[in-house]
N, C-alpha and C positions, 0 to 999 in steps of 0.2 A: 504494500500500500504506500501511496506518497503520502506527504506531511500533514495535507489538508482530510486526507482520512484518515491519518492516526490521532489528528486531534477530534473528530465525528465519533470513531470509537471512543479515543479516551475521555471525551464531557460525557457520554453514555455511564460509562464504565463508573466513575468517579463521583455521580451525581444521582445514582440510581444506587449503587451498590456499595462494599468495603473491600472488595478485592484488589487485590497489586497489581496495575498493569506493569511492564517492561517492557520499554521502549530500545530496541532495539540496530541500531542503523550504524553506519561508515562516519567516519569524522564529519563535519561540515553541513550535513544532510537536513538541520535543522529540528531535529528533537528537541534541543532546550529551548528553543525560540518556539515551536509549537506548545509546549507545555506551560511557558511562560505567560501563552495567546491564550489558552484556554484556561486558565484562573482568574484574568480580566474578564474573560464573558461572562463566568459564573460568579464572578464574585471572590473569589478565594485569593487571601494572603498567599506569596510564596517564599518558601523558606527553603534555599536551596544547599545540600549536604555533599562536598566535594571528599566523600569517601576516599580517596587514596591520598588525600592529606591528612587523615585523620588517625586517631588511637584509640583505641579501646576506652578511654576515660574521657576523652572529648564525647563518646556515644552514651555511656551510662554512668557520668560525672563523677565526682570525687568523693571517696567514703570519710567518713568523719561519726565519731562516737557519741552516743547520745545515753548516758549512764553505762550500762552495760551490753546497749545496745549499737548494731552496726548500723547505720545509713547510706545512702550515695544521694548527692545534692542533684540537683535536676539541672540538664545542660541549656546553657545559655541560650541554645537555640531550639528548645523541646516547648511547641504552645500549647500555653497554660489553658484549662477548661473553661477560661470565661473569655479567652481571643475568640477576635472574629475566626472564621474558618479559615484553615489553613491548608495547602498541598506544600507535604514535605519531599522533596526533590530527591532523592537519595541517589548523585550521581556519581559515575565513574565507579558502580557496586565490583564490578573486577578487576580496578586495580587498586585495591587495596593494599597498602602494601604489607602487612603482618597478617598472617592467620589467624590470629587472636581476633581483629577487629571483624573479620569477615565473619566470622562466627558469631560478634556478640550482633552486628545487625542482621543477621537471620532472623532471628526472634521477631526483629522488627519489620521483614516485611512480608510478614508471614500473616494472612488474613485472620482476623479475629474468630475465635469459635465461637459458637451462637450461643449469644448469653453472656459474653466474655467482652475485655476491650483490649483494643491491640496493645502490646505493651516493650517494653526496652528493658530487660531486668527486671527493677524495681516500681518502674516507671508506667504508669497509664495513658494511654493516648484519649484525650474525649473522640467518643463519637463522630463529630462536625468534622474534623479535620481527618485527612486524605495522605495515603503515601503511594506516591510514583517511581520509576527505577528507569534509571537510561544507563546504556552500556554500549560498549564498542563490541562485534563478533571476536572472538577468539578465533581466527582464521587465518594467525603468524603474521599479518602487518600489522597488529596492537600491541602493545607490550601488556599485557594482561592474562591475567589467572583465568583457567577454564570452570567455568560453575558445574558443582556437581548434580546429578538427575533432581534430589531431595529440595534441593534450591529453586531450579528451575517448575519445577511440580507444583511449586505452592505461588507461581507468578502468572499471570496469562502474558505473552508474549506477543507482541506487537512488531514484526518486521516493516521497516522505514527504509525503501530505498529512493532515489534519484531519477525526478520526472519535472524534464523539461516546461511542459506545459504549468504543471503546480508552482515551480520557479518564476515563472513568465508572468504569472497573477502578481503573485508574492513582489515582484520588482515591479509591479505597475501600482502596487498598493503603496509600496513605500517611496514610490517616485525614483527609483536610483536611476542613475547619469544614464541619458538616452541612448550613446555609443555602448557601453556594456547592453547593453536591452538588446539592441541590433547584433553586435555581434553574435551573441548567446544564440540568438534568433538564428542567426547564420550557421551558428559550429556549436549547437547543442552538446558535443560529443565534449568539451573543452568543462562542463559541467562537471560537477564530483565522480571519479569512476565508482563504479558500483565495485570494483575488487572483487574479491571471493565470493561464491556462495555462503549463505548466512548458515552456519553450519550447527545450529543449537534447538534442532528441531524438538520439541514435545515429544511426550510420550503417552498412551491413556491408561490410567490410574483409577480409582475409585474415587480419591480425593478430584481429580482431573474432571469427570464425569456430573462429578457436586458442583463444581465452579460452572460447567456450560450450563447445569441445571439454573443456575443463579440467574446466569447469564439472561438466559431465553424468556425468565421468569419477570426479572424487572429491565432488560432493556430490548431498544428496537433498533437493530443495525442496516446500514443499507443492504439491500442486499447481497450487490456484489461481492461485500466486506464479511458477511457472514464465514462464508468457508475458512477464510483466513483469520476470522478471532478464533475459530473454535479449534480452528488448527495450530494456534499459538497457547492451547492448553492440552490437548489430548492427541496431536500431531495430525497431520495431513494426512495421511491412511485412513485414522478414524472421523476424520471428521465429514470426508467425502462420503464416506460408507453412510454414517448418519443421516447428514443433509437429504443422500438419496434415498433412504430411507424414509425419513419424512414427508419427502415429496411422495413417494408411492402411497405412506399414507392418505396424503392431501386428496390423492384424487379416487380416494376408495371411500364409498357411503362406510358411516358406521352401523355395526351390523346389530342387527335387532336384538340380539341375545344380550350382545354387549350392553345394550341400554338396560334390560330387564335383569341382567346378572349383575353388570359390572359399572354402573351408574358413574359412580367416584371417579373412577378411570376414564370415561370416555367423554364424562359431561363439558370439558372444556374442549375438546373436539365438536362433540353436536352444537354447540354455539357457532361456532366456527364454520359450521358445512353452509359449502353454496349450493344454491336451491334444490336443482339437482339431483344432486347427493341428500340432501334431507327428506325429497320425494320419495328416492330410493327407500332410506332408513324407514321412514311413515308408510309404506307400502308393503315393505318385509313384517315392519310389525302388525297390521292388519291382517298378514296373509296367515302367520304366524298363530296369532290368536283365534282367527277364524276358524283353523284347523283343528282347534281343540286344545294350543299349549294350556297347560293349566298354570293359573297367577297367584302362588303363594303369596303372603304377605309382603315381603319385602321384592318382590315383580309388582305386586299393587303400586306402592310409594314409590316406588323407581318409571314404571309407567306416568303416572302423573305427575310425577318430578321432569320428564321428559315432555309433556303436555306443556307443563309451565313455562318453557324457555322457549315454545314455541313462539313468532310473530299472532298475531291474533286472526288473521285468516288463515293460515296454516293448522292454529290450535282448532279452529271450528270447522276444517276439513278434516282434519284428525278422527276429533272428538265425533261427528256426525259419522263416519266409517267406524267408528267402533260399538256406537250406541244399536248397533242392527249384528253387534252378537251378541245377544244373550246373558250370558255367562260375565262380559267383560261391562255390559250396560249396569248390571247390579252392584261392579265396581264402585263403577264412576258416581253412583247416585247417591253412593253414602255421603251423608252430611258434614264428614270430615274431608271433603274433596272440594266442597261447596268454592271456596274459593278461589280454586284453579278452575273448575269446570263449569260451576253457574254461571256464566255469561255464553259461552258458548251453548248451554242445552237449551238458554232461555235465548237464543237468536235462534238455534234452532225450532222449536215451539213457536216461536211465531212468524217462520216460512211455513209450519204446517198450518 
């Protein structure tokens, strides 16, 4: 992705969620200028962490004794729970240069467990504030440490490469000298080289798996960008296999059973079906029930829980094919149904 959709991703990611994006890309390619971009549009303080300047005690501050008790002071640049919101930059995370430190900010950028807040040691992140990761590839033109899978696993990964066009905006926005504009126009190729393959592909994991769930659940990606967020957590293999999976989903009714059996499971799909596909579902389960399925109890509530989410002429084509079986009429007429189904039997009732 270029810079201007890794900042679409990352106000998604960062405003919707608590997960660590890593931002990925070749020196010069504008990652810190895009993350820079997008704390001004949302609003967010930036406090940014030049990691391979740093030590271990600049990260989780300086211990000092408090009776017989140990403490660590809180670092100069750790915002405090009643700052405005903050995105903490946490750059250059591979070149660290001591083992020690790279280890004590793993903690840190390691998504909060649910119920928990992100923290540094001793140290509690609030809520409102946000942490980010930019890094150079480990592909021997950086001088930088390769991160291990456990590191990588707990970050969704954002690859940034070098696109002319996204530059050519970017230079018309900031007015630079009209001869650079022109030539650039000319010799695109004179651009940042893209170098190596970005060689730090994901892997899919269970933890991996939880993160796309997060994902899918509070943000809306474009969609050409999908494949590549999900593949910056559970790798390109899986994420393709997925996608295409879903799509096969998309274009299959859900199946009558599943609504009567498996309700929980499919109800955010049947919202979801174009018309279509809902006919199909509405017509399997007419055929279904006609034939004699019999509607225990919880086929009952699941039935009319499926009624419920219908449009309102949908619900009263439904309802009017059901009311002429028998069996499933004596359902619907119980008084604890009234709700979803009174309007529909009383429109029916008076076309007859």
């Amino acid at each position: 992705m270029n810079v201007e959709q890794m900042k679409t991703v990352l106000r998604e990611i960062v405003t919707k969620t608590d997960l660590t994006p890593c931002v990925v890309g070749h020196r010069g390619v504008g990652k810190t200028a895009g993350i820079i971009q997008v704390c001004r549009e949302i609003g967010f303080s930036y406090m940014p962490l030049r990691l391979g300047q740093m030590e271990v005690g600049d990260l989780v501050g300086i211990p000092y004794r408090d009776g017989v008790t140990m403490h660590w002071s809180r670092p100069c640049w750790w915002p405090g729970d009643e700052e405005p919101a903050t995105m903490v930059h946490c750059d250059e995370l591979n070149r660290a240069q001591q083992e020690d430190t790279l280890q004590a900010i793993f903690q840190f950028v390691e998504p909060p467990s649910e119920g928990q807040s992100r923290a540094l040691h001793t140290h509690k992140l609030s809520p409102r504030h946000r942490v980010v990761v930019t890094i150079n590839p480990p592909d021997g033109t950086y001088q930088v440490a390769p991160l291990d899978r456990a590191l990588i696993d707990r970050m969704v990964m954002l690859y940034v490469e070098t696109d002319y066009a996204c530059w050519a905006r970017y230079a018309r926005s900031r007015d630079l000298d009209g001869s650079v504009q022109q030539f650039v126009a000319a010799n695109p190729g004179f651009l940042a080289k893209a170098g190596n393959p970005l060689e730090m592909q994901a892997e899919p994991t269970e933890r991996g798996w939880e993160m796309v769930s997060r994902l899918r659940e509070s943000c809306r990606f474009p969609k050409e960008l999908e494949m590549e967020v999900y593949a910056g957590v559970v790798g390109q293999e899986a994420a393709i296999a997925f996608l295409r999976w879903c799509s096969d989903q998309r274009n299959r009714p859900v199946a009558a059973m599943d609504v009567l059996d498996h309700w929980s499971e499919v109800a955010q799909r049947v919202r979801a079906q174009r018309d279509d596909l809902q006919a199909a579902t509405m017509n399997e389960l007419v055929s279904l029930l006609g034939d004699g399925l019999p509607l225990e109890a919880s086929r009952e509530d699941h039935l009319v829980a499926y009624i419920d989410v219908l449009p309102r002429d949908r619900r009263f084509g439904l309802v009017k094919s059901l009311l002429k079986i028998p069996p499933v009429a004596q359902v619907l007429s119980q008084d604890r149904y009234d709700a979803v189904v009174l309007d529909a039997i009383q429109a029916i009732s008076g076309e007859a």
